[in-house]
C-alpha positions in Angstrom: 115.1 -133.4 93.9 116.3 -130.5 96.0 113.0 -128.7 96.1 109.7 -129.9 98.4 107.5 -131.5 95.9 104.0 -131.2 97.2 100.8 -133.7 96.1 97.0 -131.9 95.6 94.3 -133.7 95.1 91.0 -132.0 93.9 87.8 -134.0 93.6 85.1 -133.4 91.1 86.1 -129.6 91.1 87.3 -126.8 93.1 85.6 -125.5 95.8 84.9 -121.9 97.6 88.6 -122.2 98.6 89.8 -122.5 95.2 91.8 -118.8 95.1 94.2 -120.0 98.6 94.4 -123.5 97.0 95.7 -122.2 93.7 98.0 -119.4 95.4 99.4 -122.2 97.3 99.8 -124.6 94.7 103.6 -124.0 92.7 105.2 -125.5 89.5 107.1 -127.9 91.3 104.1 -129.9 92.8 102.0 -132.3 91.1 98.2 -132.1 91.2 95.8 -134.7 91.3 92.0 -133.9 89.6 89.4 -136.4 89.9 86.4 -136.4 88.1 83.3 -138.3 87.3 81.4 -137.7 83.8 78.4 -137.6 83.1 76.9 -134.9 84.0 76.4 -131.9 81.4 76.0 -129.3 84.2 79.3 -129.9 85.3 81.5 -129.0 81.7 81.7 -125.4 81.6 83.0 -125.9 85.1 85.6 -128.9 84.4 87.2 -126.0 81.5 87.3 -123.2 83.7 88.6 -125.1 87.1 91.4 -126.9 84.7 92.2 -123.5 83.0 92.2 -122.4 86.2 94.7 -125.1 88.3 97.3 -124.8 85.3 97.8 -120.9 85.4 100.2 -122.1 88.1 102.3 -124.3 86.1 101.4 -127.5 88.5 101.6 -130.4 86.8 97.8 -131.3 86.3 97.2 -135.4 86.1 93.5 -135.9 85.3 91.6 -138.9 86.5 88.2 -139.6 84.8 85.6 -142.0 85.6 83.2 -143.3 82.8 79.9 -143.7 84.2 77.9 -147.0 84.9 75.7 -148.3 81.1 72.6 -148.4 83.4 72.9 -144.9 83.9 71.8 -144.2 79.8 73.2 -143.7 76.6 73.3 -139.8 77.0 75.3 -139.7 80.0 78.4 -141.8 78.4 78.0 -139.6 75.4 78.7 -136.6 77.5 81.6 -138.1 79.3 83.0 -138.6 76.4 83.2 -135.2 75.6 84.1 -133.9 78.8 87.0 -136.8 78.9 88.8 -135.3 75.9 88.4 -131.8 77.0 90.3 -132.9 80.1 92.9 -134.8 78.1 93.3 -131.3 76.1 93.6 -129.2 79.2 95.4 -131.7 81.4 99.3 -132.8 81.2 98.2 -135.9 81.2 94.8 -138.5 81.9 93.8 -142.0 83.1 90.8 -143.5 82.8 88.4 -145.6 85.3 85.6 -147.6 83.8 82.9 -147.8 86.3 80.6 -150.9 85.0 84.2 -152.5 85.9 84.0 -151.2 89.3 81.2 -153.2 89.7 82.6 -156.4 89.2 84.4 -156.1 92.2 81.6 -156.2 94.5 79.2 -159.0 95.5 75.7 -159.4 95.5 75.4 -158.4 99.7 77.6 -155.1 99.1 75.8 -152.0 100.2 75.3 -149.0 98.3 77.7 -147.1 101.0 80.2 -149.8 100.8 80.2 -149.8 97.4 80.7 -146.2 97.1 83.8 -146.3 99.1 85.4 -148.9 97.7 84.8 -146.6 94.5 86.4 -143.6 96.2 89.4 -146.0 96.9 89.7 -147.1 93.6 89.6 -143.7 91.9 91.8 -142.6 94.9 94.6 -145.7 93.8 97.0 -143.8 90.9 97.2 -141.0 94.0 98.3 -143.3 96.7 101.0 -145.2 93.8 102.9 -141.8 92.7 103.0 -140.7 96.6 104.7 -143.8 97.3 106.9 -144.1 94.4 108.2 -140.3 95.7 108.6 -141.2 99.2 110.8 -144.3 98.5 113.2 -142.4 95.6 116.6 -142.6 98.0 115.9 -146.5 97.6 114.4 -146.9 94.1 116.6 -144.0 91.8 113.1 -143.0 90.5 112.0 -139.2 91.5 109.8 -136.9 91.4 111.5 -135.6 88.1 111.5 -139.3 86.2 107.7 -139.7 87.3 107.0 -135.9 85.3 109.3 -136.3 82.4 107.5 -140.2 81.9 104.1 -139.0 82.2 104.8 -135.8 79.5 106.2 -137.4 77.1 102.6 -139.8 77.0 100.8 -139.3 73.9 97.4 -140.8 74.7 96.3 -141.8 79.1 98.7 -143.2 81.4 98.1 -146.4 83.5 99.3 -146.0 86.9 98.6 -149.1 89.6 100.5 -150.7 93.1 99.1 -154.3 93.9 100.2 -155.8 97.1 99.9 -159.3 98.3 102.4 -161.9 100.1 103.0 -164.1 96.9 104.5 -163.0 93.4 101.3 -164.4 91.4 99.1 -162.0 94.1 99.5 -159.0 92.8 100.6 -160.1 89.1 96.7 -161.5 89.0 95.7 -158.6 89.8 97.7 -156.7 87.2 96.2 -158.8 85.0 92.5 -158.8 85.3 91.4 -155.7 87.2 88.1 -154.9 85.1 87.7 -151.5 85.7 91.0 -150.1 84.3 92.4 -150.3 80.7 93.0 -153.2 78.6 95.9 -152.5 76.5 98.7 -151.2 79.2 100.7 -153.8 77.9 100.3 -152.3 74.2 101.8 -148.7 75.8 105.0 -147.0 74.6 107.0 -146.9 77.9 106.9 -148.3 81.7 108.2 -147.6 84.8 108.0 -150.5 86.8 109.2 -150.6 91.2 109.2 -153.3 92.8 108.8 -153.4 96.5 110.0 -156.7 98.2 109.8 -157.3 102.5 113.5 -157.8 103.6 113.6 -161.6 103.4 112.4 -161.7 99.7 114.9 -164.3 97.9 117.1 -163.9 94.6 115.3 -166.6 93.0 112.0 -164.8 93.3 113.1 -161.7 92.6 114.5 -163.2 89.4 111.3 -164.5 88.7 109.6 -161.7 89.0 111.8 -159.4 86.3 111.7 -162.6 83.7 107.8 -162.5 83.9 107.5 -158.4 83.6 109.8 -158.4 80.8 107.7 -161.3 79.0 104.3 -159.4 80.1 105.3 -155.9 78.5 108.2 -157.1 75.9 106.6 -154.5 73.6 107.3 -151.4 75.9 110.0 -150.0 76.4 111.4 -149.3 79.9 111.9 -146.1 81.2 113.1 -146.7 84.4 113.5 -149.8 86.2 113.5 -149.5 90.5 113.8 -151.6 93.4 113.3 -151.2 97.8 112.9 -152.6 100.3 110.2 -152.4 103.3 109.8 -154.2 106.6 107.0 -156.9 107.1 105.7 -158.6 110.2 106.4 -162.2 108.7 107.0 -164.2 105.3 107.4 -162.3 102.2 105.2 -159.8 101.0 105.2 -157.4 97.4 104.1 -154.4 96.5 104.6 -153.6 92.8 104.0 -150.4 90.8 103.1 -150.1 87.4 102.9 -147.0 85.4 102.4 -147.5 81.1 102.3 -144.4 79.4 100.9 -144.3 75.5 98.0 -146.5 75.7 95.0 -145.7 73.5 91.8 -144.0 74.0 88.9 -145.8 75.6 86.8 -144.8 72.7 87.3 -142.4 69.2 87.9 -138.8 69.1 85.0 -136.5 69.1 86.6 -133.7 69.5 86.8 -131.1 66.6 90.1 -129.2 65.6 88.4 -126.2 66.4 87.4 -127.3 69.4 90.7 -127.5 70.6 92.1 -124.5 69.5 89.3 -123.4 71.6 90.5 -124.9 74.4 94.1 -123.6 73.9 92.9 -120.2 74.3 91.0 -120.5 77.2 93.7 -121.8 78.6 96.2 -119.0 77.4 93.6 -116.7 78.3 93.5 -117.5 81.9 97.2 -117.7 82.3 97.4 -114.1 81.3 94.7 -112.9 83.6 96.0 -114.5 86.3 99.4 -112.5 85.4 96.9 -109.2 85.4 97.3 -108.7 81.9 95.1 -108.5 79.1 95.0 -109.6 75.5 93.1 -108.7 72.4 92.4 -111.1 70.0 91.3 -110.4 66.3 92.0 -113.5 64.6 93.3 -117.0 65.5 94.0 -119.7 63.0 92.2 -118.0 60.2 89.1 -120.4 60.9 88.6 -120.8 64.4 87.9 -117.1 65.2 87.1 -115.4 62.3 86.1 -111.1 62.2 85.3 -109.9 65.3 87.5 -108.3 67.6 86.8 -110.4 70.6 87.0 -109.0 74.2 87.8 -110.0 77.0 87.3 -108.9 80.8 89.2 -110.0 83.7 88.1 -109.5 87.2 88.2 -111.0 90.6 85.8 -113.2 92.1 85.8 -114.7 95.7 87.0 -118.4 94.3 89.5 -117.6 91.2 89.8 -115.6 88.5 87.9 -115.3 85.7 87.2 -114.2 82.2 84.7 -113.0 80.6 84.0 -113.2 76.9 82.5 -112.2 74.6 82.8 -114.5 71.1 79.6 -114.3 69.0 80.4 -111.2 67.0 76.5 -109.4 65.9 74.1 -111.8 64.4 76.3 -114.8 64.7 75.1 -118.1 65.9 75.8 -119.8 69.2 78.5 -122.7 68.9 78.6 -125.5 72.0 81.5 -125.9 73.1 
């Protein structure tokens, strides 16, 4: 692509530098926003700081972590929620199972080693698209492909690089990584690239397509890439996977009205951050009914923000 395309990467939510981040941010970049459920503190927060990244135009990819089942019933409940409010506000999602982080570890792992190994795997579907950009002269897949592919996903993405100096290496891997989802190879469409050291043979490398195509023979393939790297010794892989179209880890909870809800917050924002402002009698005939409902924009130190007021007089108080 002819313009700069620039990587963000937001963890858990913006910060008290969120008005320069989000005046630097353009349409052309991609945006990374990683967050861990759980917490119903946190929601109103995940809505606004989403509304607030896309009045930009960046492309938003969210990436949600379930939390541990020792952690209770009522937490994954939540998460739940807040997953789907960030797969309605996001241009696209993928998902991290944490109880599967944990069967990476061993019994003599320590509670700081654990958590960055955590941060590293959460950090993963980052490092994969940066990689996949920086090697496009070699592999014919851009920055474009990689946002067209991940629009046209109708349910999360699964987005992985495995390394390791045999084929089977990084293909195991692929295959039984415990915290990620289980039906990539059920998804609608794949890019797959394939990253061999120089001295990688034909035979291999024919080995390697005949056992992708037999692994996701119900996809359909998007884009298919190839490069080359340089490697102290022997042969070495580095293989990246991205399935778009997989399912849900678990059924929809969200409400139609709920999402229209959603949708207007997330207009609303975008025309505040323009400076204008809207007045909204009806939407839908059922999701806002009567009142005129108003709405104040003004400027705080980290973003913009609106104000609203949408329980008309004696109405009762919906959660969101």
């Amino acid at each position: 692509m002819a313009d700069t395309v620039r990587i963000f990467k937001v963890k858990q939510g913006l910060g008290a530098d969120s008005a320069a981040l989000i005046s630097n941010i353009h349409r052309n970049d991609f945006c990374f926003f990683r967050f861990s459920g759980g917490n119903t503190g946190e929601t109103a927060r995940l809505i606004e700081d989403l509304c607030n990244l896309k009045t930009t135009g960046v492309f938003l990819i969210g990436i949600f972590r379930f939390p541990f089942r020792f952690e209770g019933k009522r937490r994954l409940q939540t998460a739940m929620l807040q997953y789907q409010q960030m797969r309605e506000l996001c241009d696209t999602t993928t998902y991290i199972r944490a109880d599967g982080m944990l069967e990476t570890l061993n019994e003599e792992t320590s509670l700081e080693d654990a958590y960055q190994r955590f941060d590293w795997i959460e950090d993963a579907p980052i490092r994969s698209i940066e990689e996949l950009i920086q090697f496009t002269n070699q592999t014919n897949i851009d920055a474009e492909d990689v946002r067209r592919f991940l629009s046209d996903s109708k349910g999360p993405i699964y987005i992985r690089t495995f390394e390791g100096d045999k084929f089977d290496e990084p293909l195991n891997d692929i295959l039984h990584a415990p915290y990620l989802p289980d039906d990539y190879t059920e998804g609608r469409q794949l890019i797959l690239a394939i990253g061999c050291s120089r001295n990688v043979g034909m035979d291999t490398f024919q080995l390697m397509n005949l056992r992708f195509n037999d692994l996701f023979h119900k996809c359909e393939l998007f884009k298919l890439g190839t490069y080359f790297f340089d490697a102290p010794a022997g042969n070495h892989f580095r293989i990246t996977l991205m399935v778009n179209g997989i399912s849900d880890p678990y059924p929809q909870i969200l409400h139609r009205f709920q999402k229209q809800r959603l949708w207007l917050m997330r207009q609303w924002h975008l025309m505040a951050y323009k400076g204008k402002s809207l007045n909204l009698s009806v939407f839908n005939g059922a999701a806002i009914r009567g009142e005129t409902k108003r709405i104040n924009h003004y400027e705080t130190a980290d973003a913009s923000v609106i104000e609203m007021d949408k329980h008309g007089p004696g109405r009762r108080k919906e959660k969101w």
